[in-house]
C-alpha positions in Angstrom: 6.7 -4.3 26.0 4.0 -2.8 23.9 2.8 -6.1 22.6 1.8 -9.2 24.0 -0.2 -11.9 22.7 -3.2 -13.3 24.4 -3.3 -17.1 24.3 -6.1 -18.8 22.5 -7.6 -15.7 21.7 -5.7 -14.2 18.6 -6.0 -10.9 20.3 -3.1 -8.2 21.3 -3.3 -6.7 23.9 -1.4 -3.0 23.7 0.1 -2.1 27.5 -0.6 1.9 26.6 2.5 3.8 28.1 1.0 5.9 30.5 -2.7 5.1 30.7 -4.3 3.4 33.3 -6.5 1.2 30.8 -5.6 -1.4 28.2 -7.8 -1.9 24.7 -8.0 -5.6 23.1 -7.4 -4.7 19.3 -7.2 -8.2 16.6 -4.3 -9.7 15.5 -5.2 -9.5 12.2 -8.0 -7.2 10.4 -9.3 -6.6 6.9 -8.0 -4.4 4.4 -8.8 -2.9 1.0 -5.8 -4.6 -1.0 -4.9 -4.2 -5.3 -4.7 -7.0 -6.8 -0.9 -8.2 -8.1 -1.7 -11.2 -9.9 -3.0 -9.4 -13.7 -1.4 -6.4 -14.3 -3.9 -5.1 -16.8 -6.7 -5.0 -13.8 -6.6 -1.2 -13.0 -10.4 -0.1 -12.2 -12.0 -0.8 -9.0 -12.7 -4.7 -10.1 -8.4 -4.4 -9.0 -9.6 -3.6 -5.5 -10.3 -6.7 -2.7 -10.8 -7.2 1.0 -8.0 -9.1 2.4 -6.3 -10.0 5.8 -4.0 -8.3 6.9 -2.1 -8.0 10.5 -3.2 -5.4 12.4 -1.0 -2.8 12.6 1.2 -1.3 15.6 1.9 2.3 16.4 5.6 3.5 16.2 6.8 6.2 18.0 4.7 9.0 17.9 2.0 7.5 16.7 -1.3 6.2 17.5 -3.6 3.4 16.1 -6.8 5.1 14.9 -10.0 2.2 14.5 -11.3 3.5 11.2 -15.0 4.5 10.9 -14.8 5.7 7.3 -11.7 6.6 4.5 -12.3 9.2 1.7 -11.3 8.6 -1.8 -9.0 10.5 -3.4 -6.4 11.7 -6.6 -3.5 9.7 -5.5 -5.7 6.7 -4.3 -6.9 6.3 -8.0 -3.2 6.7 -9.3 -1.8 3.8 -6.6 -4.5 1.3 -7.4 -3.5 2.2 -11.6 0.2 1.2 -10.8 0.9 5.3 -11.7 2.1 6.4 -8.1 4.3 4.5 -5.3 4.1 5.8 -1.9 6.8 7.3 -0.4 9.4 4.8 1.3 8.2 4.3 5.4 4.4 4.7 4.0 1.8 2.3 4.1 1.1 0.4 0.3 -2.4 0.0 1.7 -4.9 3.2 0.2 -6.4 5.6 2.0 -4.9 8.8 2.9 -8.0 10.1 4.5 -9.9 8.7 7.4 -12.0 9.3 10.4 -12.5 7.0 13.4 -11.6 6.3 17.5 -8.1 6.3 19.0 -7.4 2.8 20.2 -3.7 3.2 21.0 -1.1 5.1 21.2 2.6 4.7 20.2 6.0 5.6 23.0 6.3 9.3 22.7 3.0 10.0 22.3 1.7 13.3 24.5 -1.2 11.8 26.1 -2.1 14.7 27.7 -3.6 16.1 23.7 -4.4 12.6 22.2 -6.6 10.0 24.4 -7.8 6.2 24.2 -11.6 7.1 23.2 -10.7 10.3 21.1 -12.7 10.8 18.0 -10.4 12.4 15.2 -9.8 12.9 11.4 -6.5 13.0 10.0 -4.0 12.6 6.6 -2.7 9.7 6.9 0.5 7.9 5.6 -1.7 5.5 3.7 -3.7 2.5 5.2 -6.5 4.0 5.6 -8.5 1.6 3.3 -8.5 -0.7 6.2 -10.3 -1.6 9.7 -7.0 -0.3 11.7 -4.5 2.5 10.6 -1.5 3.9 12.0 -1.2 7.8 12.5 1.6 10.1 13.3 0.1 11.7 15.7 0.7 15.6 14.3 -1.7 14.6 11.7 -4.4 14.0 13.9 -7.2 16.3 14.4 -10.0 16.3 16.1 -13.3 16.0 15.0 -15.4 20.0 14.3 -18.2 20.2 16.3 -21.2 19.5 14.0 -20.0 17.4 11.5 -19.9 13.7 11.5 -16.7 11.0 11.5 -18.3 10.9 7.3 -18.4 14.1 7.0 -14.7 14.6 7.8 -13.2 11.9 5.9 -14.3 13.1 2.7 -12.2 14.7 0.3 
């Protein structure tokens, strides 16, 4: 069972297939979310932090704790009600982000992605959020001599 809920705490705990360690992630996190309730709000003043749970990584994925998310085209277009994102994809923005590995989905090869692993990576959207899930071929790691901010920018 990948998930398992920790009492009192409000934490999961993720059982990682094939690693020797276990990472305590939140139950719920925060997340950049558009506003539904006025239709005419399309600039930023749209945008608000909200709860959110924390999401899970599929198969062949892994769970990516997000350092920073770059801003981009089809961002702007999502937040203007101008572009959906594809069905299976996050409605949450972000397509671009930098951050740690924190977990990693069944079918994972955990000999190539690791618990601790810096990366950047395109992701399906949620990346406007403290925790996003990433299919694991569109992880890369992080060039020597540039930063996680560096990286995440378009």
């Amino acid at each position: 069972d990948l998930l398992q809920r920790q009492g009192k705490s409000g934490m999961i705990k993720h059982s990682l297939q094939r690693l020797s360690r276990s990472i305590s992630i939140p139950a719920t996190s925060r997340a950049v979310l558009v506003s539904k309730s006025e239709t005419k709000r399309i600039g930023p003043e749209a945008l608000y932090v909200g709860e959110q749970s924390t999401p899970s990584p599929g198969p062949g994925e892994v769970l990516v704790k997000v350092a920073y998310a770059g801003v981009n085209r089809p961002d702007l277009l999502q937040r203007q009600g101008k572009y959906d994102p594809p069905n299976g994809h996050s409605k949450i923005l972000g397509l671009e982000v930098s951050g740690t590995v924190v977990g990693l989905g069944v079918g994972v090869d955990s000999a190539s992605v690791k618990i601790g692993d810096k990366v950047c990576a395109l992701a399906n959207g949620g990346g406007y959020a403290d925790y996003c899930t990433i299919p694991q071929g569109s992880l890369l790691p992080i060039p020597t001599g540039l930063s996680m901010r560096e990286v995440s920018q378009p």
